[in-house]
C-alpha positions as CSV (number, residue, x, y, z in Angstrom):
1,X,128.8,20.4,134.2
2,X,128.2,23.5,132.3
3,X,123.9,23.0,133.9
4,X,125.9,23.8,137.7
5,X,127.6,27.3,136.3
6,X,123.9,28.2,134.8
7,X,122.1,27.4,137.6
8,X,125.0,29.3,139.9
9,X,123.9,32.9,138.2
10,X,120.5,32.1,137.4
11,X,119.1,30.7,141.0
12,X,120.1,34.2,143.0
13,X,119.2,36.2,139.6
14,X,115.8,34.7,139.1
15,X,115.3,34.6,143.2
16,X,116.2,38.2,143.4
17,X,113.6,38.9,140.2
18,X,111.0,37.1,141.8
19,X,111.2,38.7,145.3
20,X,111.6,42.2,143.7
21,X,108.4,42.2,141.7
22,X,106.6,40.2,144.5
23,X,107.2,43.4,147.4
24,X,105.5,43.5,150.1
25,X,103.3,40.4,149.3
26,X,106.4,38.2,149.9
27,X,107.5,40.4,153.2
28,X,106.6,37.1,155.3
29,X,108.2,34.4,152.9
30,X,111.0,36.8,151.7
31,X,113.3,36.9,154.2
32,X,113.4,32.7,154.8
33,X,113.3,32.6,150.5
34,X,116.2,34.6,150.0
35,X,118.5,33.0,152.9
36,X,117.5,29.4,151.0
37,X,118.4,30.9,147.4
38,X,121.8,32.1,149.2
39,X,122.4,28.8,150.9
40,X,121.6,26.7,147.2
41,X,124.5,29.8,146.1
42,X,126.6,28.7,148.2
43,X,126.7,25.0,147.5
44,X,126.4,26.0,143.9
45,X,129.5,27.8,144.1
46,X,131.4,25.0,146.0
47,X,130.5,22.6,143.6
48,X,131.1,25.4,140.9
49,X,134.8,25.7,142.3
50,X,135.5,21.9,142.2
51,X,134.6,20.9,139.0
52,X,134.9,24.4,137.0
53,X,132.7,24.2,134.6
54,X,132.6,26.2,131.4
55,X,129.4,27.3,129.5
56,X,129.0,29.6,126.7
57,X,125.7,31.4,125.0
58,X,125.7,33.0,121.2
59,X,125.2,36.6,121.6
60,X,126.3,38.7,118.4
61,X,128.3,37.4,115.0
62,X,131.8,36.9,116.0
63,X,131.0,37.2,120.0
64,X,129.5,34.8,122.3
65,X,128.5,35.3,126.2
66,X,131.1,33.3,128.0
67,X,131.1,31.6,131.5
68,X,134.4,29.6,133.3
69,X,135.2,29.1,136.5
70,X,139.0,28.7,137.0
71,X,141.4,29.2,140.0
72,X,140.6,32.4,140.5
73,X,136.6,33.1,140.0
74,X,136.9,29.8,141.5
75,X,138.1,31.7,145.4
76,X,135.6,34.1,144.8
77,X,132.4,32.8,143.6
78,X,132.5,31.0,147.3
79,X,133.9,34.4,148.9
80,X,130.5,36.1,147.3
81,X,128.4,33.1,147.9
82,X,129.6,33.0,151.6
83,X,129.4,36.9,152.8
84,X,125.9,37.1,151.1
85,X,124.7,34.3,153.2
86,X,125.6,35.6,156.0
87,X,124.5,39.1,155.4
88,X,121.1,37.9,154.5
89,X,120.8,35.5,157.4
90,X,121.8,38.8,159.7
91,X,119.3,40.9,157.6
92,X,116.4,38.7,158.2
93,X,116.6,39.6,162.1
94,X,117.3,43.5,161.0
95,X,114.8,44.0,158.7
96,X,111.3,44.0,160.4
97,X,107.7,43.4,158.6
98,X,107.0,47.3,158.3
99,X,109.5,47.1,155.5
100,X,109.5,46.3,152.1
101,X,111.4,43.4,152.2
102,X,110.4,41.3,149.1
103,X,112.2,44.7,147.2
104,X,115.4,44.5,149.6
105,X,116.1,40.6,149.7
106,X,114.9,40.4,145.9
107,X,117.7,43.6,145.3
108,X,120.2,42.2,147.5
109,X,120.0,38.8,145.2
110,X,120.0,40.5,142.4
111,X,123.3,42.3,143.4
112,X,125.2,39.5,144.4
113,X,123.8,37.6,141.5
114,X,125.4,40.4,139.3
115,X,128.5,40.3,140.5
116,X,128.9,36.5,140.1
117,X,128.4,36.6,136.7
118,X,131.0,39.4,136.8
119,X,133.9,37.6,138.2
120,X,133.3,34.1,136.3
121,X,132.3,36.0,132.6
122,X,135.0,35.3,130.3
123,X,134.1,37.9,127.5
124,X,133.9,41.4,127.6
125,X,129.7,41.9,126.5
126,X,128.9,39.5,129.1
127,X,130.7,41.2,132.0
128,X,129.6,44.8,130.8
129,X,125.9,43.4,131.5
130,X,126.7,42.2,134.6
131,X,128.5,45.3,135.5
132,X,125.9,47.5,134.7
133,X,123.1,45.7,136.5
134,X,125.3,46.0,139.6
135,X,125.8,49.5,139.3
136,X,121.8,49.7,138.9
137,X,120.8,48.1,141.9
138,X,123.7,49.6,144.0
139,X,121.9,52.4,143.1
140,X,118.5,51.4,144.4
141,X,119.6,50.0,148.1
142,X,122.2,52.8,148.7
143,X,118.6,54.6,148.2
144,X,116.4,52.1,149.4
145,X,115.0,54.4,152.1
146,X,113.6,56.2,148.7
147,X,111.9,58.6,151.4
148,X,114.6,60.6,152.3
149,X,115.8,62.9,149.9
150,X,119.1,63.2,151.2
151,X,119.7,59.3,150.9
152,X,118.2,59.4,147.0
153,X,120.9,62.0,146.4
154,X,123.5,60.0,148.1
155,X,122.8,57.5,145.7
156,X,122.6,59.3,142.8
157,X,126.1,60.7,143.4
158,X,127.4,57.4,144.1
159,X,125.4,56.2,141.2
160,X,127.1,59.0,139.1
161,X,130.6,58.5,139.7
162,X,130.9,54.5,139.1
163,X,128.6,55.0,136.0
164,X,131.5,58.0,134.8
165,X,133.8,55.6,135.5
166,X,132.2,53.0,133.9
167,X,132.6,54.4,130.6
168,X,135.8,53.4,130.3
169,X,134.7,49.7,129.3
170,X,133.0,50.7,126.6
171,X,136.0,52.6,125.4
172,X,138.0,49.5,125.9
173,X,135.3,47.3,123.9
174,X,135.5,49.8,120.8
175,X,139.2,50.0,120.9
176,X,139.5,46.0,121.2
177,X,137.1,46.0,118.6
178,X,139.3,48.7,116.5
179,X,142.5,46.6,117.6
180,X,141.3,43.3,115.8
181,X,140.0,41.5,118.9
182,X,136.7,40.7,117.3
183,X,135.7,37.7,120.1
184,X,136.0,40.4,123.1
185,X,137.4,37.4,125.3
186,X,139.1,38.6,128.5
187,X,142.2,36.9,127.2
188,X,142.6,38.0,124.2
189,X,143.1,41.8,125.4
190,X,146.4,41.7,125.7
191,X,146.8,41.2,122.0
192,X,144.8,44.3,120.7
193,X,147.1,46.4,117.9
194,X,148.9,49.1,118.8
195,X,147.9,52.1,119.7
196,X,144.3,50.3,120.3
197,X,146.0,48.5,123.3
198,X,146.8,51.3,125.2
199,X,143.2,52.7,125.1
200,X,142.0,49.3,126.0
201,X,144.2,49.6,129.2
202,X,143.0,53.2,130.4
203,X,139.3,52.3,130.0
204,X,139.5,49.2,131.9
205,X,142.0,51.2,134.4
206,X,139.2,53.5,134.8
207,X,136.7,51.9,134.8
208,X,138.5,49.2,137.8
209,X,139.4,52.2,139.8
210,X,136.1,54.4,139.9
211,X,134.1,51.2,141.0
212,X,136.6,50.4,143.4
213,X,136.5,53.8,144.8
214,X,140.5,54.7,144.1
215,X,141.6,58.0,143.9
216,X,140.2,60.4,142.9
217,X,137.3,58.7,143.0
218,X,136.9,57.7,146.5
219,X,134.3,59.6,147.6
220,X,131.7,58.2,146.2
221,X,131.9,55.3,148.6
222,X,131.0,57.9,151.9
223,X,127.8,58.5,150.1
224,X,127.2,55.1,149.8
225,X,127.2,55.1,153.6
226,X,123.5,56.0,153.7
227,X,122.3,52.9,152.7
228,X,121.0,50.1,155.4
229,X,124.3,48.6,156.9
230,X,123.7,44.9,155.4
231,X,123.6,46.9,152.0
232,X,126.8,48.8,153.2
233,X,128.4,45.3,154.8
234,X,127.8,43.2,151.0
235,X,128.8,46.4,149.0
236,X,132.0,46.9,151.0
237,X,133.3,43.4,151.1
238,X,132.7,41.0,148.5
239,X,130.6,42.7,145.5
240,X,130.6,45.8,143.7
241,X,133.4,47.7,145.5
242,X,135.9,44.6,145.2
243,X,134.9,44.1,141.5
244,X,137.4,46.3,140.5
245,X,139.9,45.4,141.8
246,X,139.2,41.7,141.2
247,X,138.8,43.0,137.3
248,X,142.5,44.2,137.8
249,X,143.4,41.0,139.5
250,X,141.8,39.1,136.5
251,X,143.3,41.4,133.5
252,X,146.9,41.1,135.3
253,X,148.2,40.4,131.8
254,X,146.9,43.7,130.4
255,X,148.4,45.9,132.4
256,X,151.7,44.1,132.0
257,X,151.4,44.4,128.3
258,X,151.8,48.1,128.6
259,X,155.2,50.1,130.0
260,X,152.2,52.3,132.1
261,X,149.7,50.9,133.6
262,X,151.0,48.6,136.0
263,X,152.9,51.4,138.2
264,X,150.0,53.8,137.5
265,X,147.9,51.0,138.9
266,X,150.2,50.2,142.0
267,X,151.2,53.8,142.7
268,X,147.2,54.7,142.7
269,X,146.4,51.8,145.1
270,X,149.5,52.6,147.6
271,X,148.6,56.1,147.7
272,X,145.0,55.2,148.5
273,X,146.1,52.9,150.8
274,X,148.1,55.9,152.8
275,X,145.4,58.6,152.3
276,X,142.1,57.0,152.7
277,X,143.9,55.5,155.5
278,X,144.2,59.2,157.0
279,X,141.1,60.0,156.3
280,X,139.5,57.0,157.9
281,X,142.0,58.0,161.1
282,X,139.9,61.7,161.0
283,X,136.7,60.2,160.9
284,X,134.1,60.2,164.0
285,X,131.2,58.4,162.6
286,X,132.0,54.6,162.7
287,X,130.5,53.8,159.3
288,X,132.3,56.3,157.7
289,X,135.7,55.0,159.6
290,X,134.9,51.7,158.2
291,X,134.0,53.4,154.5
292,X,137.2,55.1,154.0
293,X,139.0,51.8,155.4
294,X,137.3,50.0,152.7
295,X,138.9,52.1,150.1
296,X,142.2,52.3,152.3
297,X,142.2,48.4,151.9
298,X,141.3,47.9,148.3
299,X,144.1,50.2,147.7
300,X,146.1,47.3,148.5
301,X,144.5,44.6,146.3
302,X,145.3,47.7,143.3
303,X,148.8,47.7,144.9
304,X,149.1,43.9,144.4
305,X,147.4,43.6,141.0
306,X,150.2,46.6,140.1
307,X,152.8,44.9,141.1
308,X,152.0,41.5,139.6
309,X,150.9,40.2,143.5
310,X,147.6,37.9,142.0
311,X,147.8,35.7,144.2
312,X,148.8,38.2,147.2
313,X,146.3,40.5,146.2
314,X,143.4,37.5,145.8
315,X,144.4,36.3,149.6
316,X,144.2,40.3,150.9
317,X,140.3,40.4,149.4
318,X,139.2,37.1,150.9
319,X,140.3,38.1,154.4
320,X,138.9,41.9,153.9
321,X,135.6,40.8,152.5
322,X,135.3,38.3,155.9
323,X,136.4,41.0,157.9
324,X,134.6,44.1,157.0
325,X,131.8,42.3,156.3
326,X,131.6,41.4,160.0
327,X,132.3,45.0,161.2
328,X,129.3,46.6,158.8
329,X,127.0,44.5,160.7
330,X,128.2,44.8,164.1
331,X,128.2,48.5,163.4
332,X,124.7,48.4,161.8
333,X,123.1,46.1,164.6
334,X,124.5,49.0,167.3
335,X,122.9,51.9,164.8
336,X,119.5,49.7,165.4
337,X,120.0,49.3,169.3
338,X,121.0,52.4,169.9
339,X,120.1,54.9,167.0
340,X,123.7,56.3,166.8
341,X,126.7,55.9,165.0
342,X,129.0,58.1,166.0
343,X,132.0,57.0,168.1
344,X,131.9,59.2,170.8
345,X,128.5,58.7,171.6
346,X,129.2,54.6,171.5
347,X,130.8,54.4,174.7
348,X,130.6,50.5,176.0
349,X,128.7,49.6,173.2
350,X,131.0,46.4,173.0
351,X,130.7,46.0,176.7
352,X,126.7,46.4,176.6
353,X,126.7,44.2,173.9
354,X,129.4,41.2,174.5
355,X,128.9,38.6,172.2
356,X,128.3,42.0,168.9
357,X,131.6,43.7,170.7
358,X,133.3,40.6,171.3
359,X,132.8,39.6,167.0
360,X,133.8,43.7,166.6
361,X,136.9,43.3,168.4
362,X,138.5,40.3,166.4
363,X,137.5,42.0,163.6
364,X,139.2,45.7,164.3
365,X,142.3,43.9,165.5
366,X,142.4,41.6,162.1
367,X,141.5,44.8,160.0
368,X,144.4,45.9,162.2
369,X,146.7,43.5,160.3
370,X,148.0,42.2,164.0
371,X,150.1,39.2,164.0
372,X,148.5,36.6,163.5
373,X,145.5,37.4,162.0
374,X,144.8,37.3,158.1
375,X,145.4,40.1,157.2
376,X,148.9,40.5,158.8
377,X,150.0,38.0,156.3
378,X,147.5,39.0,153.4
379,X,149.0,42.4,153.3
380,X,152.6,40.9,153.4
381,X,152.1,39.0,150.6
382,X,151.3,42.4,148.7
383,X,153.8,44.0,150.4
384,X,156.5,41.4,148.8
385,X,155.2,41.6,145.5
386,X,155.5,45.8,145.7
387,X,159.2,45.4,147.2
388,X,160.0,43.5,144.1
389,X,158.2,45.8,141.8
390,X,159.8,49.0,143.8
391,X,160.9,49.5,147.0
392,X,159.3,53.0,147.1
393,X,156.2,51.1,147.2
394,X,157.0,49.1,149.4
395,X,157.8,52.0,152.0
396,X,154.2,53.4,151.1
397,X,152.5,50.2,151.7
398,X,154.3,49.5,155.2
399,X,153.0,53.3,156.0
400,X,149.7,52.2,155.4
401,X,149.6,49.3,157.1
402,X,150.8,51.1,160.3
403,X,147.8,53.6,159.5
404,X,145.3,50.7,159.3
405,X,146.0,50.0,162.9
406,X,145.4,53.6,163.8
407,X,141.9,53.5,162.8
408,X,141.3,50.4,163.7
409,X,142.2,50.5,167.4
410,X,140.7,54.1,167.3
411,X,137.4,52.0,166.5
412,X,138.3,49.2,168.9
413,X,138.9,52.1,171.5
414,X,135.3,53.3,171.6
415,X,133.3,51.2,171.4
416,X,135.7,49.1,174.7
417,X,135.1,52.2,177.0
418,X,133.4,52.1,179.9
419,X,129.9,53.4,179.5
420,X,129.2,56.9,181.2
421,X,126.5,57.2,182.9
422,X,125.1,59.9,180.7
423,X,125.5,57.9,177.8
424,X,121.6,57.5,176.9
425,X,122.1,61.4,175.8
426,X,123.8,60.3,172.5
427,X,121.3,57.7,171.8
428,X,118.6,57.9,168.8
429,X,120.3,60.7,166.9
430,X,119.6,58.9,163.6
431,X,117.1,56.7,164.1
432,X,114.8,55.4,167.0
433,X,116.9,52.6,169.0
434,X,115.2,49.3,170.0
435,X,117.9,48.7,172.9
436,X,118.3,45.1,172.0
437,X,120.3,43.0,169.1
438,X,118.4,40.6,167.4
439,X,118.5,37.0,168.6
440,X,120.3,35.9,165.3
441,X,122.4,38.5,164.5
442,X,125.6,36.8,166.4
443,X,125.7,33.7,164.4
444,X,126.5,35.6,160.8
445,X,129.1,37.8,162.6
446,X,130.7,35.0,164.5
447,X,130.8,33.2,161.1
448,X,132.1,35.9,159.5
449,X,134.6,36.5,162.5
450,X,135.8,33.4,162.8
451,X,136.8,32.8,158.8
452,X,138.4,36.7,158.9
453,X,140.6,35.4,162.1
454,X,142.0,32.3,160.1
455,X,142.4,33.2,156.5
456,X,145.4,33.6,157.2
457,X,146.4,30.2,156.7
458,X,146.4,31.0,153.1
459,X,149.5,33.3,153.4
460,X,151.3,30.4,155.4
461,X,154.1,28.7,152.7
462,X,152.3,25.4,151.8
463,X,148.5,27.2,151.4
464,X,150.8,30.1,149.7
465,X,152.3,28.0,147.1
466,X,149.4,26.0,146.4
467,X,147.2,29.4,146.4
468,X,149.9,30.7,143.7
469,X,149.6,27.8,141.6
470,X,145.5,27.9,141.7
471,X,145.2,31.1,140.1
472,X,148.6,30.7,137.8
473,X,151.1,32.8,138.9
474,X,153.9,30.3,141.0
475,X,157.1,32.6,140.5
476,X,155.1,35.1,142.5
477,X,157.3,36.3,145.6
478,X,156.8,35.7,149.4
479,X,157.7,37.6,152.1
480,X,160.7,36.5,154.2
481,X,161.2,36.0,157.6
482,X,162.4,39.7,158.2
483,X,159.6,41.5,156.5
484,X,157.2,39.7,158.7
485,X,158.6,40.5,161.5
486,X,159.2,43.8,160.4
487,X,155.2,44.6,159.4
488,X,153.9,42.8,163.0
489,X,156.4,45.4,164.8
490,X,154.8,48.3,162.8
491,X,151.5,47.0,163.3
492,X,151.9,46.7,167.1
493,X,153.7,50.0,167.3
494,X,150.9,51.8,165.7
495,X,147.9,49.9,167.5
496,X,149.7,50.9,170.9
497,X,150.2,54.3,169.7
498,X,146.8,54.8,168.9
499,X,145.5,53.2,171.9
500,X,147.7,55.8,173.9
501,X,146.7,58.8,172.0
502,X,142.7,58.2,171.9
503,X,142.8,58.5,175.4
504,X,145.0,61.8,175.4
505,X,143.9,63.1,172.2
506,X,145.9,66.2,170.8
507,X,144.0,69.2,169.3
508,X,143.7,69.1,165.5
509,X,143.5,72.6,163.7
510,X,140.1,72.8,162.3
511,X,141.0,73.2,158.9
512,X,142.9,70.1,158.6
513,X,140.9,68.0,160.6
514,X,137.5,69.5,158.6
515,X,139.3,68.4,155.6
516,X,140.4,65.1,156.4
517,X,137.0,64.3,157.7
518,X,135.8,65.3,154.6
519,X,137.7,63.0,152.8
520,X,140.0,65.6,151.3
521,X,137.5,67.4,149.3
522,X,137.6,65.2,146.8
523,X,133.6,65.7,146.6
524,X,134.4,69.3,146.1
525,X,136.9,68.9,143.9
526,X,134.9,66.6,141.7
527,X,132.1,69.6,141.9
528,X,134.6,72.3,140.9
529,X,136.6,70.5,138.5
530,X,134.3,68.0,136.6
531,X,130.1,68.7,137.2
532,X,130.6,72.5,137.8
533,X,131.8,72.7,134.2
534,X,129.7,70.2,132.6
535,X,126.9,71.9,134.3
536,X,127.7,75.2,133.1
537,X,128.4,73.5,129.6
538,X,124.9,72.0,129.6
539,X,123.4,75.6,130.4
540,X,125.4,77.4,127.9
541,X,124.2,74.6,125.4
542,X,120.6,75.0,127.0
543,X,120.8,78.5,126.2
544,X,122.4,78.5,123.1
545,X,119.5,75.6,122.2
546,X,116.9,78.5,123.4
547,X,117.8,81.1,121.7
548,X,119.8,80.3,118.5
549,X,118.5,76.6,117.6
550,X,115.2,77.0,118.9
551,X,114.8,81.0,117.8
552,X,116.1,79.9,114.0
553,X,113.7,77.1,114.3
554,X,110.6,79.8,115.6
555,X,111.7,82.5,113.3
556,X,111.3,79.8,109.9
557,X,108.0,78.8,111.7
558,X,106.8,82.8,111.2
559,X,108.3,83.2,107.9
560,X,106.1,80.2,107.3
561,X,103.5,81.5,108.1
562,X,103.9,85.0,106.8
563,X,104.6,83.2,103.7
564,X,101.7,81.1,103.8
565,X,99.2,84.6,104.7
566,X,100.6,86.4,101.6
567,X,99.5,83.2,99.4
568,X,96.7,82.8,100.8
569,X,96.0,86.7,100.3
570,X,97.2,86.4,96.8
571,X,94.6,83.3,96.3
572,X,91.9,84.8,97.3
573,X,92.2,88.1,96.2
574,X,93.9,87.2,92.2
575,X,93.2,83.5,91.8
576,X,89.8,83.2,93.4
577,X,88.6,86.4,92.1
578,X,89.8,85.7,88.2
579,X,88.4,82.6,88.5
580,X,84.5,84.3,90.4
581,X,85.6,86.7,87.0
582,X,85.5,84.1,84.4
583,X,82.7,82.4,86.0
584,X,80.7,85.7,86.0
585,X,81.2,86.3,82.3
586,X,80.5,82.7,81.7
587,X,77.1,83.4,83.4
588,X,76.2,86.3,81.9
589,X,77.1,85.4,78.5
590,X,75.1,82.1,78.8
591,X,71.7,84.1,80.0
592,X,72.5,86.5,76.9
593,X,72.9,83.2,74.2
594,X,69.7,81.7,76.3
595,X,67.4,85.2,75.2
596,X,66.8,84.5,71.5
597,X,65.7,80.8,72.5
598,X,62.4,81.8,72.6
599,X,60.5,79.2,71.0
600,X,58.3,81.0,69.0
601,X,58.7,80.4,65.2
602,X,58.5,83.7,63.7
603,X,61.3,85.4,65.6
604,X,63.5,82.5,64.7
605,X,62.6,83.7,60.6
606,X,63.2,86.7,61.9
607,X,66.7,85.9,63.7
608,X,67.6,84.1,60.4
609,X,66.7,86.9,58.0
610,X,68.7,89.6,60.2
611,X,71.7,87.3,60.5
612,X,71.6,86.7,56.6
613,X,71.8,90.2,56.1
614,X,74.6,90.5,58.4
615,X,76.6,87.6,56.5
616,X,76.2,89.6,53.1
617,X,77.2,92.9,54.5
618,X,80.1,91.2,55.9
619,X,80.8,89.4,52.1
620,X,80.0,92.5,50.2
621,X,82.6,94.1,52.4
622,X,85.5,91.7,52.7
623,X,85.4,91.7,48.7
């Protein structure tokens, strides 16, 4: 059974490789390839989640790459599987022949690919790999349009902040490494040595939040907004954004082996829950509503993997991914009708539009959490486990479930409007508009629709239990009678409230509203607090490489060379010239011993006598 998990993360992975190298060679064939790789994914992944398989590769001494599906990876390998399908089937309408799509479908594979090796890897190497490819190609469709600098930048700072983030699993690997937990298996974690444990806790905290885009590092995810919606509507729902918290979700037993990190977890995601959810309430673009909603819900999959809510928090990311998956599209097939995304200037878009508006309207009122959609009881099922963790959670988390139907009847409020007559003056502000959906686009999003409307049969009491028992956690609390009731009356409260007030909006001081809008300057803050510094670090080390390193190393280099000068003036001026000396002498002394070889007989008597004469003066001397 092991062949079906292989061919599972191979068949989008060597797809998506294929399509990406092919480009625009493919552009006919890509679009139909990629929908058929998604569609053998998906049956992979059922038959994946029936039988789960196991499969394992050597990798280094003591470590080997792991694969398992098991209750859990089993829900999501089909939850991945099924939103990519349908994105790529809606992208195939959306994306036109002028673009390079063998690079997008290939990327989007390639992604989704990534991520299901993510949630099914069993050992730490593995599911760093898989991590860091899906950073990379997050990277490169957030920037796809590579044309426009201000959508490269966008994905370099989103790029940025996961990949700071990311750092924290290698931390974790060298302090599992450091705490004796030599295989790197997921499950052996827990077990690292003291102190090693707690730094194997904050790196896989970090690392969980910042790709999950938690506070404080949620504002990475508006960037991302600048990508092509089915990028935004697969990175939102069911990929790299939920990976986090799924990796919480999976490393449950981690953060309960420390006194910490569970309520740092759960406190993080009900606070992001509340304030995203504010932000998201400020916004005016409808992309960026449904950005900061995406970190707003996530928040409470954190909450849930906190507060020991697994199988809570595993329902609350099915229905989301369904959900928002369906909005990012319906928002993304109105930006290429109509060239616009902002709210105001979407007036009767759902009325224009019926069968988009009619999906977007199902969807807003489940993202809603209105009784008795899925996520009503998806986020009850969180909210029970927080009330048992801590009831101050608990209060948090109903507050930001009566936020979540603010924005998303704010949305819902819009785009339901009857169209002014004028409204043709807010068109094409981003784009060109065609002024028509494609023919295919309502089939993914009814799809999608359809399975975000009835999820929530998995918070009903028999799916519950069985759902608890799937992923291993059957002491997990439900919520009762009363705190269902409870969270529909909050719900409907706040949708009716926010219905009222977007039709009677009151004045917001500019300040306030700037900053909510701007999604509480964390951006800034991040530039201020963490790259403003580092930058200013780098340029003093820049500097201090200029002129110290580089001046000690340019300052050797001359005495070098004034070294090598002054031996070279002392070679040829005393060694050459002593030796041009001796030679000289040699010369001259050799034509002087070559005058009396004359050859001539009588001057060599003569030579003879003279130097006998000389030999007896010199005897007659000595004595």
């Amino acid at each position: 059974m092991s062949v079906l998990l292989w061919l599972l993360i191979c068949v989008p992975l060597g797809m998506g490789a294929v399509l990406g190298l092919a480009g625009r060679s493919v552009n006919r064939l890509a679009p139909l390839l990629a929908v058929a790789a998604a569609l053998a994914t998906l049956g992979l992944a059922v038959a994946t989640a029936v039988t789960r398989p196991e499969a394992s590769a050597p990798l280094f001494t003591g470590m080997r790459a792991g694969l398992a599906v098991d209750g859990l990876s089993a829900v999501m390998v089909i939850t991945v599987a099924a939103v990519l399908l349908a994105v790529l089937a809606f992208s195939a309408g959306e994306f036109g022949p002028k673009e390079n799509r063998g690079r997008f479908f290939g990327l989007m594979l390639l992604f989704a690919g990534a991520m299901l090796v993510t949630v099914t890897a069993t050992t730490l190497p593995l599911l760093l790999m898989a991590w860091e490819v899906m950073g990379a190609t997050s990277w490169a469709l957030i920037g796809y349009w590579w044309q426009q600098p201000e959508r490269v930048r966008a994905a370099d700072t989103a790029f940025l902040t996961t990949r700071s983030a990311d750092l924290g699993l290698y931390l974790a690997a060298g302090a599992a490494l450091a705490g004796g937990v030599g295989s790197l298996r997921l499950d052996a974690l827990p077990h690292a040595a003291s102190p090693w444990l707690h730094v194997v806790t904050a790196g896989v905290v970090a690392a969980a939040l910042g790709k999950s885009a938690q506070l404080p590092f949620s504002f990475w995810l508006s960037k991302a907004m600048r990508g092509p919606s089915p990028v935004s509507a697969l990175l939102h729902s069911a990929t790299m954004v939920a990976a986090g918290a799924y990796l919480l979700l999976r490393l449950h037993p981690l953060l309960a082996a420390t006194t910490w990190a569970g309520p740092l977890v759960a406190w993080t995601g009900a606070l992001t829950a509340l304030a995203l959810g504010i932000v998201a309430v400020a916004q005016s673009d409808l992309k960026q509503l449904l950005a900061a909603s995406t970190s707003a819900q996530i928040g409470f999959m954190v909450l849930a993997a906190g507060s020991g809510g697994v199988a809570g928090g595993l329902t609350q990311l099915v229905a989301h991914a369904a959900t928002k998956s369906a909005l990012f599209l319906a928002a993304g097939a109105w930006l290429t009708a109509l060239g616009t995304k902002q709210l105001p200037a979407l007036y009767g878009a759902a009325r224009r539009y019926r069968l988009v508006g009619a999906s977007f309207a199902v969807g807003s009122l489940t993202l809603a959490g209105l009784p008795p959609l899925s996520l009503w009881a998806a986020k009850d099922e969180v909210l029970a486990a927080a009330r048992a963790e801590n009831i101050g959670l608990y209060v948090v988390g109903l507050a930001a479930a009566a936020v979540s139907a603010v924005y998303s009847v704010k949305a819902l409020w819009y785009v339901t409007r009857p169209q002014p007559t004028d409204a043709e003056a807010g068109y094409d502000t981003e784009q060109h508009g065609t002024r028509r959906i494609s023919g295919a686009a309502p089939f993914p999003l009814w799809a999608l629709t359809a399975l975000a409307a009835v999820l929530g049969i998995l918070s009903l009491p028999g799916p519950a239990a069985w759902l608890r028992q799937l992923v291993g956690a059957p002491a997990e609390p439900s919520p009762t009678a009363w705190e269902l009731g409870l969270s529909a009356g909050v719900a409907l409260a706040a949708a009716a409230w926010a219905w009222w007030y977007s039709s009677r909006p009151a004045p917001v001081p500019l300040a306030v509203a700037g900053w909510m809008e701007g999604w509480l300057g964390l951006e800034r803050a991040a530039q201020l607090l963490v790259a403003g510094p580092v930058m200013a670090l780098a340029r003093a080390l820049a500097v201090f490489d200029d002129r110290v390193v580089d001046g000690a190393v340019r300052q050797t280099a001359r005495a070098g060379l004034a070294t090598a000068r002054l031996a070279r003036r002392m070679d040829d001026g005393g060694i050459d010239a002593a030796v041009g000396a001796v030679a000289s002498g040699a010369h001259r002394l050799g034509r002087w011993a070559r005058r009396p070889q004359t050859g001539l007989l009588h001057q060599y008597y003569a030579q003879a006598a003279v130097g006998f004469c000389v030999l007896i003066l010199i005897v007659l001397l000595v004595r």
